[in-house]
Structures are given as structure tokens and as C-alpha cells.
DODRENKOL-275626 format. One record per atom (N, C-alpha, C): x, y, z. Coordinates in steps of 0.1 Angstrom, whole numbers, plus 5000, padded with zeros to 4 digits. Atoms other than C-alpha are relative to their C-alpha. Layout:
% DODRENKOL-275626
XYZ...
***
This chain:
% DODRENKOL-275626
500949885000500050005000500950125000499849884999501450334993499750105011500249924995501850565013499150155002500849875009500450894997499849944985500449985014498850914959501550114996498549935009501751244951500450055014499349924988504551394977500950064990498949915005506651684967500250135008499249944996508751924978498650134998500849955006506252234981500450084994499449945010508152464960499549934987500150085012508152164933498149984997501649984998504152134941499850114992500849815007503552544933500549994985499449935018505252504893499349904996500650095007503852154887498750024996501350025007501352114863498749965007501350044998497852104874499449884998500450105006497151834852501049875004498950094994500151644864499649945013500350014983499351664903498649904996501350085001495751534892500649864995500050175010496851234869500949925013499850124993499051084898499149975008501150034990496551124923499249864995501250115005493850954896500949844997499050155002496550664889500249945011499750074984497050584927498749975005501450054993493350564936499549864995500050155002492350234939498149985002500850035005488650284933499450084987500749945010486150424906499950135003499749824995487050864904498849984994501349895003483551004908500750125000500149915002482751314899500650125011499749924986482951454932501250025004498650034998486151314939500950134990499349905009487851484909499950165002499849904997486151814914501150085017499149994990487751804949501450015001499149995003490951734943500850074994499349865008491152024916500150135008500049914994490252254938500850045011499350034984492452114970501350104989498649985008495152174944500150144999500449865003493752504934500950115015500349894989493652654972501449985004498650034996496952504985501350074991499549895003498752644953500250125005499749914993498052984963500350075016499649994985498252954998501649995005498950024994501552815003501150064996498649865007503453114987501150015014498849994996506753115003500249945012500450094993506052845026501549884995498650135001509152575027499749885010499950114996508852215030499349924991500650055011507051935019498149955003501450024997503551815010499349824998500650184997501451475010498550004996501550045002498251404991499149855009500450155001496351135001500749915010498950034985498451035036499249865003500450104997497350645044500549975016500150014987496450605080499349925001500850085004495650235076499049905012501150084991494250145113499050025001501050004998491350325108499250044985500450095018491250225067499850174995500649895002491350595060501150124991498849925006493650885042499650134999499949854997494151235051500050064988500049975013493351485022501150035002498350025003496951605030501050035011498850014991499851645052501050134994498749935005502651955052500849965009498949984994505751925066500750115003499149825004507352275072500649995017499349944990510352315099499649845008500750164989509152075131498550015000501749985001505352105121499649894993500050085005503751835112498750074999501149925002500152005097498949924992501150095004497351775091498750074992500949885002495251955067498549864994501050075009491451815058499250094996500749905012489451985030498649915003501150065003485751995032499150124992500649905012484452144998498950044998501349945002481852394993498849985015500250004984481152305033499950155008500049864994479552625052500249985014499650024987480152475084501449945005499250064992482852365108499449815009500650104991480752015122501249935009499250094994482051835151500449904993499750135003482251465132501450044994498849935007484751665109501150055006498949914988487151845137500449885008499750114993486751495157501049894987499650065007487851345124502050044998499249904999490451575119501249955008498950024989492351515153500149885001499450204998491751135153501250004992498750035012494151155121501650025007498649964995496651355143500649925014499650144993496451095173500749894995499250165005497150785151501250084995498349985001500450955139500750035012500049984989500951055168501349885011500150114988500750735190500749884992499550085006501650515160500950004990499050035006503750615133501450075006498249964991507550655146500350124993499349864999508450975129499450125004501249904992505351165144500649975012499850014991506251065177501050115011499649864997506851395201500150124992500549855008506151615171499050095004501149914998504151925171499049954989500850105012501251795151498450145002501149854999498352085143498749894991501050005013494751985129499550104996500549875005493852195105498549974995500850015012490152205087499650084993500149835007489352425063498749924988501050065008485652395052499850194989499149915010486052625020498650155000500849904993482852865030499650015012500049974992482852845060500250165010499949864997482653155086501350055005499149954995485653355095500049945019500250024984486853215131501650005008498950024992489453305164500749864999499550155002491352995163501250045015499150044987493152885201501149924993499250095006496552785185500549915011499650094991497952615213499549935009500850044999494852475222500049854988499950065017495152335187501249895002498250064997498852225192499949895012500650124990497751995221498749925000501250105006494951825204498850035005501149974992492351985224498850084994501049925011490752195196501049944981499450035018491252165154499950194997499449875003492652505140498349994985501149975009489352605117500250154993500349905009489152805084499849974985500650005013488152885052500650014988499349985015489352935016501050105002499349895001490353295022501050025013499150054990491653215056501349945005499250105001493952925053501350075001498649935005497053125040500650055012499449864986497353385069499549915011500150134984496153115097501349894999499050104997498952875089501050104995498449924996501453205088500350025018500449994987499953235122501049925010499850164994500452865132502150005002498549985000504452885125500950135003499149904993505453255138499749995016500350014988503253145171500949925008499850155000505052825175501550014997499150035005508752815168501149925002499150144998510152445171501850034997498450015004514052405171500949924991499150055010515052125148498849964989501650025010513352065115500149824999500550165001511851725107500649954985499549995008513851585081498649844993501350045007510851475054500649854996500050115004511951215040500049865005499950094993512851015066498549945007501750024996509551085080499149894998501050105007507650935052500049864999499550115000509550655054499849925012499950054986509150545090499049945002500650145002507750265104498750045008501650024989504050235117499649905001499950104989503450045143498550025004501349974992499650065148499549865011500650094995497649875173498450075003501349995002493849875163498949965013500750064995490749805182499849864997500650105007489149515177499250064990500749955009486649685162500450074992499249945010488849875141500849874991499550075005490549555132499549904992500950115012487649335119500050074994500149945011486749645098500549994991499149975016490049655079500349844996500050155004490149245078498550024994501250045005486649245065499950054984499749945005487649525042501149944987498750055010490349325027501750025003498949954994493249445045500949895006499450094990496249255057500550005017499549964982497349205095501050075000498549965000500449305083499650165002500749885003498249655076499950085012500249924987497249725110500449925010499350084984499249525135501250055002498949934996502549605151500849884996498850065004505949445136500949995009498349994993508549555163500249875008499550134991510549275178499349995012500749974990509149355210498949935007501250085000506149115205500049914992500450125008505348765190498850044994500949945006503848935164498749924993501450105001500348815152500149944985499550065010501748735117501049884999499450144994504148475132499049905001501150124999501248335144499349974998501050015014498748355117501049884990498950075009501848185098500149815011500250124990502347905127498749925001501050095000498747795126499249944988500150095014498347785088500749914995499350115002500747565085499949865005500650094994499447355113498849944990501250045010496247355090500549924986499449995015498047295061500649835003499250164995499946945076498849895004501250114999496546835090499049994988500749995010495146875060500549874988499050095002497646675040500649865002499550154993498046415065498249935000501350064995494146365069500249985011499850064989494546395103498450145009500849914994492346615131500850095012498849944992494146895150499650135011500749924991493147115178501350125003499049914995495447465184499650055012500149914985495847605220500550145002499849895000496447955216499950155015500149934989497048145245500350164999499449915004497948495252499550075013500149984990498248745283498150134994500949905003495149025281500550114991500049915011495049245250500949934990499149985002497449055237499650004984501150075017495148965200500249974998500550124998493848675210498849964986500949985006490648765190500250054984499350005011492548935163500349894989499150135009494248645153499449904996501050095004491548465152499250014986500749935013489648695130500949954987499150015018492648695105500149854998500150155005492948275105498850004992501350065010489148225095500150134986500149945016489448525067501249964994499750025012492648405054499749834996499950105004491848065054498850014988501149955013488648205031500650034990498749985017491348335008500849914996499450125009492848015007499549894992500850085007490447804998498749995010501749925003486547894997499649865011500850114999485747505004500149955012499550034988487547475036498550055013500949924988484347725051500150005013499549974985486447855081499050105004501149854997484148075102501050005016499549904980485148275141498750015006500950054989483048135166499950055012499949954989482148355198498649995009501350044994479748265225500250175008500049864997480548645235498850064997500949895011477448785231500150124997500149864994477849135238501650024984499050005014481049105213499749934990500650115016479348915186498550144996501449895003476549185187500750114996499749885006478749475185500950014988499449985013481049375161499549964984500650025012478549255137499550174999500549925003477149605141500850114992499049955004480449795137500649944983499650055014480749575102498850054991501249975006477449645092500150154998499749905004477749995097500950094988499150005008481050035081499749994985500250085012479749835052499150144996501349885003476650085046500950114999499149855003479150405050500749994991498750025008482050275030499149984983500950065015479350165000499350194995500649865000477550535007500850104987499149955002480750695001500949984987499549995015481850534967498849984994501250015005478650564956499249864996500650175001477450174957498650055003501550024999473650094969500149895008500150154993473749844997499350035009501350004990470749805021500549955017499150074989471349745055499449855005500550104999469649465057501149854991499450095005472149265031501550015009499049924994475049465048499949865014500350074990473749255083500149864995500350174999473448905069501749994991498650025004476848915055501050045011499050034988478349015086499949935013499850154993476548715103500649874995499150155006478448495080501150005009498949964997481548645090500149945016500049994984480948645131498749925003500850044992478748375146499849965010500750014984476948305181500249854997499850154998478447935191499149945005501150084992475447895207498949984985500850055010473947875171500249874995498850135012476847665154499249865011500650134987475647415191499149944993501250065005471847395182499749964987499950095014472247375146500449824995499450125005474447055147499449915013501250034988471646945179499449914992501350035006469246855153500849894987499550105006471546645129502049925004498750074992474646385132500950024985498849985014476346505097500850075003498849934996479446655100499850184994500549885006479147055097500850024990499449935012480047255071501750014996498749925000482947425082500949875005498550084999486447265083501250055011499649914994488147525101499150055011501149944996486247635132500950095008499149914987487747935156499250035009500749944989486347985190500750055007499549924991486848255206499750005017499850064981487348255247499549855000499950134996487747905245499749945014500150004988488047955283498549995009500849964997484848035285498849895001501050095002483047705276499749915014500950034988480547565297500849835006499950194994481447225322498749935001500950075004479346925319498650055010501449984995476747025347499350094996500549865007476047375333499249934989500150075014475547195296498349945002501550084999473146955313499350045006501049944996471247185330499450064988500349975010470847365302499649944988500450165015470047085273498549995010501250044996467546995300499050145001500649904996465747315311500150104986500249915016466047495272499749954992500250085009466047235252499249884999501350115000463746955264501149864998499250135006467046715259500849945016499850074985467546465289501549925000499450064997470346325304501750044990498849965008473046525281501449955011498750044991476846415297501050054992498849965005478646595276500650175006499949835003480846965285500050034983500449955012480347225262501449944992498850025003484247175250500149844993500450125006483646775245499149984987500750065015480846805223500350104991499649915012481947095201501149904992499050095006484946825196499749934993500750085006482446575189499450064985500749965017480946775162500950004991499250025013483846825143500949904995499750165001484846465150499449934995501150085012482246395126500949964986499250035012484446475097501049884996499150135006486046205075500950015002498350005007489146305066500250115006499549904993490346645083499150115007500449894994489546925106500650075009499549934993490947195126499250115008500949904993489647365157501450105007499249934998491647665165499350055016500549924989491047785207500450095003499449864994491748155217500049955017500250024988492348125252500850095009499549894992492448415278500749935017499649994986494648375310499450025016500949944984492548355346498750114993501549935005489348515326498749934999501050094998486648245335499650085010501149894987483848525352498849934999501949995004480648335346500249835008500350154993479448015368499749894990500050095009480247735349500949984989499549955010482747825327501449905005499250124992485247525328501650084999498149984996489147685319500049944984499050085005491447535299499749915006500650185003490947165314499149944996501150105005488047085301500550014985499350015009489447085268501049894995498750165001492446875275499149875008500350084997490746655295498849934991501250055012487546615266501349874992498750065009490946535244500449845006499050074993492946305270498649865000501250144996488846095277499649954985500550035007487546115246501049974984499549975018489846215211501450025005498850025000493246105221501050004986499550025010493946035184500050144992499949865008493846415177501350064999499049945002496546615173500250125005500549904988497046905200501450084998499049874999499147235197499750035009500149874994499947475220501150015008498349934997503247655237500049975014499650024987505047625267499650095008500749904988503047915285499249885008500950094990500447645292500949955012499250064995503347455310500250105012499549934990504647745328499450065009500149924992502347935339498349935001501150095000499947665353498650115008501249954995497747925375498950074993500949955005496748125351499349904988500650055009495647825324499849855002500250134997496147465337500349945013499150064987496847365374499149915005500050124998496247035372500949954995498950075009499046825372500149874994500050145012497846505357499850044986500750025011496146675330501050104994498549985005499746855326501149954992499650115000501546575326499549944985500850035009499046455301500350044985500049905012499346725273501950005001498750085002503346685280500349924987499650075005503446365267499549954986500750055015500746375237499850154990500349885010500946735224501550054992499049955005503346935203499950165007499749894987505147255221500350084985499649905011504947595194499650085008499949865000506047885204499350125000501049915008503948105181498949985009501450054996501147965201499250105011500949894982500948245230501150134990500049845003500748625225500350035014499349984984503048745252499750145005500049894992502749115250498550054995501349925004499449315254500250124992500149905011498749535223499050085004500849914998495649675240500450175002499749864991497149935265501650024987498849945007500050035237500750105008499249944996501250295255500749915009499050054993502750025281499249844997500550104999503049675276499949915017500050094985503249605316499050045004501250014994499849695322499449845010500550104998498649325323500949935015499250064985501549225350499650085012500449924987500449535369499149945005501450034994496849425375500449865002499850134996498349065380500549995014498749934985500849205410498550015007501049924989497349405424499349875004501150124996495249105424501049875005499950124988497648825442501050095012499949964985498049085468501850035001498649945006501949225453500250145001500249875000501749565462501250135002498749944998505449655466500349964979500850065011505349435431499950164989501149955010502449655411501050125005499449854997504449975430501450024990498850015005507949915414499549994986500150005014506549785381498950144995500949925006503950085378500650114996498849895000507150355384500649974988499550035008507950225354499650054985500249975012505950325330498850074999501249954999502950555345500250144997499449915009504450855322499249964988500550075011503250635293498449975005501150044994500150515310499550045008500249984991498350685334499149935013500850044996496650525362499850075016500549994992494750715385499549965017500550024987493050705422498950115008500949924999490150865433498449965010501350034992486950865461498850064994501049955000484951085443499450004980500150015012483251025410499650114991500349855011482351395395501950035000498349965003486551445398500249894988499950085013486651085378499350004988500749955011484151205352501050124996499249935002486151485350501650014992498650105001489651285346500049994984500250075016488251095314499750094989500449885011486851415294501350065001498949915005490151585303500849964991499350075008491851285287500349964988499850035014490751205260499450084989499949895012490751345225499449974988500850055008488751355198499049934997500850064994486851045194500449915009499350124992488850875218499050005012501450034992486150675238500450005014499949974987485650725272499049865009500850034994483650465300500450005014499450054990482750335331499749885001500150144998483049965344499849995012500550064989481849795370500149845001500350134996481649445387498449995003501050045001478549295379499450035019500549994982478249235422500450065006500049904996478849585426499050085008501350004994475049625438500750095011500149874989475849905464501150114993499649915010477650115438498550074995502049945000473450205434500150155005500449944995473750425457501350174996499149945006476350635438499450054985500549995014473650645405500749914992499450065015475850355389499549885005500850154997473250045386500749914994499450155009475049735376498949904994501050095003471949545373499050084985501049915011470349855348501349934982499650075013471449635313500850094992499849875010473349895287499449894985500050045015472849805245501649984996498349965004476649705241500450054986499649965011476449785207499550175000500549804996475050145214501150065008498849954989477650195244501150024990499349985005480250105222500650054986499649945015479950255190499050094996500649845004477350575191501250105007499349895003479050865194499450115017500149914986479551135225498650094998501449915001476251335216498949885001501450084998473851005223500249905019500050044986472950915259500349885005499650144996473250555253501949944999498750004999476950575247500649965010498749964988480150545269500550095003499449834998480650885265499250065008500849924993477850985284500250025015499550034985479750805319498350005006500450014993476350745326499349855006500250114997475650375321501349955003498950084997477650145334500249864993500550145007478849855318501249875013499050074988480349535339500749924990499350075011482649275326499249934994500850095017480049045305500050124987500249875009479549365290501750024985498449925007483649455279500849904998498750124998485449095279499850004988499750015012486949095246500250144993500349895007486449425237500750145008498749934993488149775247499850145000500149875004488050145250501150095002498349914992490650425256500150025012499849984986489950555287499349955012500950094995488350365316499950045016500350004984486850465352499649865004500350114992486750155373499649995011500649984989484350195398499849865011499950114990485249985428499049985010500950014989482849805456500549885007499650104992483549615480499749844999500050195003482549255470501249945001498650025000486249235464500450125007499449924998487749385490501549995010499050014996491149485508500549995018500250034987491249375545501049945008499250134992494249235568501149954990498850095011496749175539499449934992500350065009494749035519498550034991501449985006491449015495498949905007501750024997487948955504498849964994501350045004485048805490498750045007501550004992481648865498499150034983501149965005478248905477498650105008501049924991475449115482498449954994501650075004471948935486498750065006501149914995468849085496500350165008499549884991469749355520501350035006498550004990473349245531500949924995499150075005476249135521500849835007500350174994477148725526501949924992498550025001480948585524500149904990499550195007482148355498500949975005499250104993483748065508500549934989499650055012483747875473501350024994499249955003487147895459500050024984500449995017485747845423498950184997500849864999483148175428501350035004498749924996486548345444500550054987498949965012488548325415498950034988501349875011485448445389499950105007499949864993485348745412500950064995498549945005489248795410499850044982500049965014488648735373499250094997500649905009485948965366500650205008498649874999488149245383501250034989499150005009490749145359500050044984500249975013488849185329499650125000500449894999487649515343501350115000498249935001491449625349501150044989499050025015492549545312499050044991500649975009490149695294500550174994499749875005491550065288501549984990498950015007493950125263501150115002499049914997495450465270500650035017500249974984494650515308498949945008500950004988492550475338499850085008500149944987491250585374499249915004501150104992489750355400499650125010500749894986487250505420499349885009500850064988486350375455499450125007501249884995483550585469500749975015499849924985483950785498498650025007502050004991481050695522500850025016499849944989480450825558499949885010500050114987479850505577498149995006501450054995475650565583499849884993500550065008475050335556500449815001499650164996475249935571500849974990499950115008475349785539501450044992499349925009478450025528501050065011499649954988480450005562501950074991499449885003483250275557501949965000498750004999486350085569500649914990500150075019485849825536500550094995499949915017486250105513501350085002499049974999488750235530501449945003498850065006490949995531500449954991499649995010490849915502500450094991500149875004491450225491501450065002498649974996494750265508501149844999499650065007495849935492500650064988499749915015495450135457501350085003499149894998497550385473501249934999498550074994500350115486500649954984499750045009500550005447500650104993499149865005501650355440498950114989500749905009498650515418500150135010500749854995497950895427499150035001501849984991495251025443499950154991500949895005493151295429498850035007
***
């Protein structure tokens, strides 16, 4: 992919041919030039000509910023300025979507390509009738506003911009353009551009630094490729710490195995509902905008049933193959949170009490095996599988898996890395069924995603919240001094200062929420109901002007809600169910009027875990807030929250 359509020196820009500038552009576009397009283009050409009279440096049509599949109308370079300009033609307004657009552009270079990084970076828009307007430059210059103007404007606002401002070393262009980006996408940003057509190579990160997701896209088609070949049946164990993309990788196996062959019918299997909802929506959307926009005609209605091919509810793929004993379709299947499948009692309560079907004895994990143990001749089940993230009663782990294998389908063929081995607490600690997988599996590498790509600014997030939660607090303090420059993570009793925190922080559209623990139930009395449901596809993907958002900080979402899924900035509204007492953590629930101890050690560690998924879900930053109560309130006794509270502290966050 190119980087820009034309770049030139802007000197060389102001003599060249009109007709010139146009024809590379139209030769680099890689779809059908509408009308619109072209007049645009002439005109960008038109206004920038005269504007950049005696202006030194270089320029950039058509700038490819490919995590969010998109391309700046253009880019200057002048001195240490890096000047993000976007053109919106015959436009009499300035609209938010457009100024939010604007600065997203200047974030992802920003945060992701390496020769942006610590630059002065300006958005400019310039809607070409627009009204004369003040412009806050160094408002602008810190991402906090977009520099606004018009046709007649532009010229003398960006003389403004560079006599206000006078950086000390210049940015040497070329090197610039050349430099490496390193993006790390949403999820939701990353099915788009896989759906899109896009390679992982496109929007993932390369640097050594990480067992990059192309190693291991590479490592498991090959695996496919040998069971295929051999006529054999092969199961991959895919591990990886939080953020590390788990789900990613998943996505890109079942679409390239689509691109390798049609007949194979790999699909990505997620019993996530809440992530199977929103990212069908976020495709569907996309799809409708992206069709809008080169002028296609696609309904949303076809738009939706093509991005249920793409992403299905495993609780479909189940009951479908319920009703017959033929081997399914698909050849390839990927489930996502592997972790997450049900153990045999769960199963058979449910078969009995939903389904009218008696005496089932299978876990979920067993018979999903069974189904694709139908096949003749080959099959491959690919499992994502998250670290200590089993939050839901019933949810077997990793052993149920090896153990389905070890009782039932010994004769299969079983990947997966030496993480499993190592780090038995967080994926296998049982040591027969260790032992076990030992002696009958194969050990790859590729198989675990070691660093989290979520939180990008630091990859020690995931160890931090590992340190807080087994009670490490010298630990989480040492490793957080480490890199809470890059990351910030907050501390706070009062939640209008944490509302406050997340608007200061983030920019643009960079999303904002809050989280909660589901058996947070006296967080109520704070206005944040855990039990009041959100629309996860509304939270996560309307926009800061609609109430049902994340932006609005007023619903809350808990982990069922966010496991898998991710936003930038995150308030984690703490309650005592989990709390800090005596050196150690605490259990309890809250049942009718009062809170009631767990003793369970299996409920324990779903608690711990759904803390954990609430802890790793921000990508840029955080703040935990533990409410500041006065002690009337029984159910909300005062020395809970505050010891907990002065834990946070002993881990080293800052108080606010």
C-alpha cells in the first residue's frame, strides 16, 4: 500500500502542472473517480497552490492512516510542524464529526507512526465557505481543539500557526515518510479492515518487542496445512496474556483461510454475546458507510446477513448440529474465549431446562469436539484462550478441553506453547492433566501472544493488575514507576473528579467509560446500577452526543458487558464485594439486604477474574474510584472501602 497518491517538495508542488498533480492522484486511487472526487481534488490543488506562497517544506496528498482504513486529504511538513490539513468542499460549516475526524488523524500518527512521535502535530480544517473564526493555537497544538478556516483564511492562519510556535529542529521529510507504523487497532477497528480486505500485516505491530500476530497467523496455517495433508484432526491451544490479540488472530485465520480456499468454510465462533453483537454492528455499519461513500447501493439489511456469516453465536453453530449427526460444514472452526465453555453440569442443566433434551453428559468443549469429530478426513479447531478470565458460573478453563481430548479424542493432534506448562495458575493447574498434554501434544511457540497490544502505551499493564490482584503491592508499585508516564493510572473517592479525569483525557473520538463488577449492587447508591442492562452495541459504538453511549459516563457497563472488547479511557468503579482487609482480598456478595461471604474457591476466582477483565480493558489510561461513604449506611460499612482504598494507594497510583 502506498503511502500517499503524490508527495513533493512544496516549492516543486507550486510550478507543477495542474494536470500532472491530478493524473498521479487519479493513477493511485484504487477505486472508481467520481465526479465529486475529481472536482475535489482540483480544487484542493487550486487553494493549497496559492496559499503556500513562500511556505518551505514538503507536501502529501492522500496520507494512508491504515488502522482506521482511512487517508488524510493531505499532510505539510514545514520546519518541526507536522500540519494535518482536511478539505471539506463547498462545506459552510465547521461540524463536530469533521474536527473529531480531523484530530483522530493527528492521534494515530501521533501514538503510532514513529516519525510523528513527540512532534508538534496541528489539525487543520478548512471547510471552503465556512465563517471567519478565532482559532486557540495552542489549544490546537495539544489536540484539544482543530485549527478552523476557510478558503480565504487558510494562508494567513497557517502564517499564524508557524510564527506562534517556533520548534527547534526541523523534521527531516523524508525520513519521515519512510518510518515505520506500528499501529495497534481495536478490535473493532480491526475486523473492519480484515473484513475490508486488509492485511494483519496492515494494522498490527511488527516490532521485535512482540510475537507478532503474523508469526502466528503463519504457525497455525501451517498447522492447518499438515492436517490437511495428513488427513488427520488437529486442535490449536492459543494462548495469550490480556489484549494480547487473541481475537485478532482469530479473526485473520478464519478470513485467510477464506482466501485460501472457499471449500475449507472457516468461520470465528464467539459465545461472547455482547462481542458478537457489537462487532456484527460495527461491520454492518461500516459496510453501509464505506458503499455510501463510493457511491454503491447496499441495504442494510444485506450489509447485516453478511456480517452474520462472517461472526457467529456458538450457541447457534451448538443447536444447529443438535438436530443432525452430519458433520458440519465448516472445516476450520475458531472459538473464541475457549476459556469460557461451559462444564458438563452447566450443559446438562441447560440441554435439559431449554432444550427439552435429557440426560446430556457431555461439556460444552467435549461435544463441540464431537461435532467436528464427525468429519472423514480432516478438521481443525483453532481455541483463543484468555489467562484467569473464567467470570461466569460454569465456565470450565482450559481443562475441560484437554481433559474432553485425554477421555474422549486422544487420536487428535494437540498444539499449543510452553506458556500452558509454565504458567499453570493462570491456564492449567492440574497436574495430571499437565502431565498428560506433556506427553501427547506438540510444544509451538507461536502459540501464545505474550505482550498486550491493548494498553499500547505500556506493555506492563497486564502484570500490573496481575501483581494488584495476588495481593503484590510492593510488586504493582515498582512495576507501575515504570511506565505510568506512558500510562496513566489514576486514584480517586469521588466520582464527579473521575468524570472529569476521562473528558480531560481523551481526544477526539477517543472513547471514554465506566466499568463495574457485575456484584457491585451498592455502587446503586452512587447512580451506577450494575443490574440497569446497557445495549453493548450502542455503548460502544454511538458517538459522545447520544445518551446510550460510553461517552455519556452514565451507564455502566460490567465485565460480561467489555470481555473481549476495549476502549481508551476507563473509570473502574470499585465495591466492596472484592475487598482489601488484613493483607489480603475478600470475598463477599450482596443478597437481599446484606452482604454474605464467599467461601467457594471456584466463585472466588470468577470474582478475581471479573476484576481482571475490568482492569485490562483501557487502552490509554485509567482511574479506580472507590467511593467515599460516611459509615451511616450498614450495607456500605466505611472501613471496607477504605481499606481498600489505601491498598490502591500502597500500589503507587495517585490520588486525585
Amino acid at each position: 500500500m502506498k503511502r500517499s497518491y503524490y508527495q513533493n517538495a512544496i516549492d516543486a508542488f507550486r510550478i507543477d502542472d495542474v494536470n500532472s498533480v491530478f493524473g498521479k492522484l487519479a493513477k493511485n486511487h484504487q477505486h472508481e473517480l467520481e465526479d465529486q472526487q475529481k472536482k475535489a481534488w482540483l480544487k484542493q490543488i487550486e487553494i493549497l497552490k496559492y496559499s503556500l506562497t513562500d511556505i518551505q517544506g514538503n507536501i502529501y496528498f492522500e496520507f494512508s492512516i491504515p488502522r482506521i482504513g482511512k487517508r488524510v486529504d493531505n499532510i505539510l511538513i514545514v520546519g518541526n510542524f507536522i500540519l494535518v490539513v482536511e478539505f471539506k468542499i463547498g462545506e459552510i460549516l465547521y461540524t463536530k464529526e469533521a474536527q473529531h475526524q480531523t484530530i483522530d488523524y493527528c492521534l494515530d500518527l501521533l501514538n503510532f507512526h514513529e516519525g510523528s512521535h513527540n512532534k508538534v502535530i496541528v489539525p487543520i480544517l478548512i471547510s471552503t465557505k465556512g465563517p471567519d473564526v478565532i482559532n486557540d493555537i495552542p489549544k490546537a497544538i495539544g489536540l484539544d481543539s482543530c485549527i478552523l478556516c476557510n478558503v480565504n483564511t487558510f494562508g494567513s492562519t497557517l502564517r499564524d500557526i508557524l510564527t506562534t510556535y517556533n520548534p527547534t529542529q526541523n523534521i527531516n521529510a523524508a525520513e519521515w515518510a519512510t518510518s515505520a507504523y506500528k499501529p495497534t487497532p481495536t478490535i473493532i477497528e480491526a475486523a473492519q479492515a480484515l473484513y475490508k480486505g486488509h492485511n494483519v500485516q496492515d494494522i498490527s505491530r511488527s516490532d521485535s518487542g512482540a510475537i507478532n500476530l503474523s508469526r502466528t497467523t503463519e504457525a497455525i496455517n501451517s498447522i492447518i496445512e499438515i492436517t490437511k495433508a495428513k488427513r488427520q484432526k488437529s486442535i490449536c491451544l492459543l494462548t495469550g496474556v490480556p489484549g494480547a490479540g487473541k481475537t485478532l488472530a482469530g479473526l485473520n485465520i478464519a478470513n485467510e483461510r477464506l482466501k485460501a480456499d472457499e471449500s475449507e468454510h472457516s468461520v470465528f465462533l464467539s459465545g461472547n454475546g455482547p462481542l458478537v453483537e457489537v462487532m456484527r454492528e460495527a461491520l454492518t455499519r461500516d459496510s453501509v458507510l464505506t458503499a455510501k461513500q463510493t457511491g454503491d447501493r447496499l441495504k442494510r439489511t444485506d450489509a447485516e446477513r453478511k456480517s452474520k456469516a462472517f461472526i457467529q453465536n456458538i450457541h447457534h453453530f451448538r443447536d444447529d448440529n443438535l438436530r443432525t449427526h452430519k458433520a458440519p460444514i465448516e472445516k476450520v472452526v475458531v472459538f473464541d474465549e475457549a476459556q469460557r465453555a461451559w462444564q458438563k453440569e452447566q450443559v446438562s442443566k441447560f440441554m435439559k431446562t431449554k432444550k427439552g433434551i435429557e440426560d446430556f453428559e457431555m461439556s460444552e468443549p467435549e461435544y463441540l469436539i464431537s461435532v467436528m469429530d464427525r468429519h472423514e478426513d480432516w478438521c481443525t479447531i483453532v481455541c483463543l484462550i484468555g489467562g484467569g478470565q473464567e467470570i461466569n458460573t460454569g465456565e470450565a478453563g482450559t481443562s475441560e478441553w484437554i481433559e474432553s481430548l485425554k477421555q474422549s479424542y486422544s487420536d487428535w493432534e494437540i498444539y499449543y506453547s510452553e506458556k500452558i506448562l509454565d504458567e499453570r495458575a493462570m491456564y492449567l493447574n492440574d497436574a495430571e492433566l499437565l502431565n498428560w498434554l506433556q506427553n501427547n501434544g506438540t510444544k509451538v511457540s507461536d502459540l501464545h501472544l505474550a505482550v498486550s497490544v491493548r494498553s499500547f502505551r505500556s506493555e506492563k499493564v497486564a502484570l500490573f493488575v496481575q501483581y494488584v490482584l495476588e495481593n503484590k503491592s510492593e510488586d504493582a508499585k515498582y512495576l507501575y514507576n515504570s511506565f505510568k508516564e506512558n500510562y496513566p493510572i489514576f486514584l480517586t473517592r469521588d466520582l464527579n473528579l473521575a468524570r472529569s479525569w476521562l473528558k480531560h483525557k481523551a481526544k477526539g473520538t477517543e472513547r471514554t467509560g465506566i466499568v463495574a463488577s457485575s456484584g457491585g449492587k451498592r455502587l446503586r447508591a452512587l447512580g451506577l446500577d450494575v443490574k440497569n442492562e446497557i445495549e453493548p452495541a450502542k455503548w460502544f459504538l454511538n458517538d459522545k452526543y447520544d445518551v446510550r453511549s460510553s461517552f455519556y459516563l452514565e451507564n455502566v457497563a460490567t465485565e460480561f458487558d467489555v470481555q473481549g472488547l476495549e476502549i481508551d479511557f476507563t473509570c473502574v468503579a470499585w465495591d466492596i464485594n472484592l475487598y482489601h482487609s488484613n493483607g489480603k482480598w475478600n470475598y463477599q456478595s450482596f443478597k437481599g439486604s446484606k452482604w454474605q461471604n464467599i467461601s467457594q474457591n471456584t466463585a472466588k476466582n470468577y470474582l478475581l477474574n471479573s476484576y481482571r477483565v475490568l482492569l485490562t480493558r483501557a487502552r490509554q489510561g485509567m482511574i479506580v474510584l472507590v467511593p467515599d461513604v460516611d459509615g451511616t449506611d450498614e450495607t456500605r460499612p466505611k472501613d471496607l472501602y477504605d481499606s481498600t482504598f489505601e491498598y490502591f494507594r500502597r500500589c503507587g497510583l495517585t490520588v486525585i
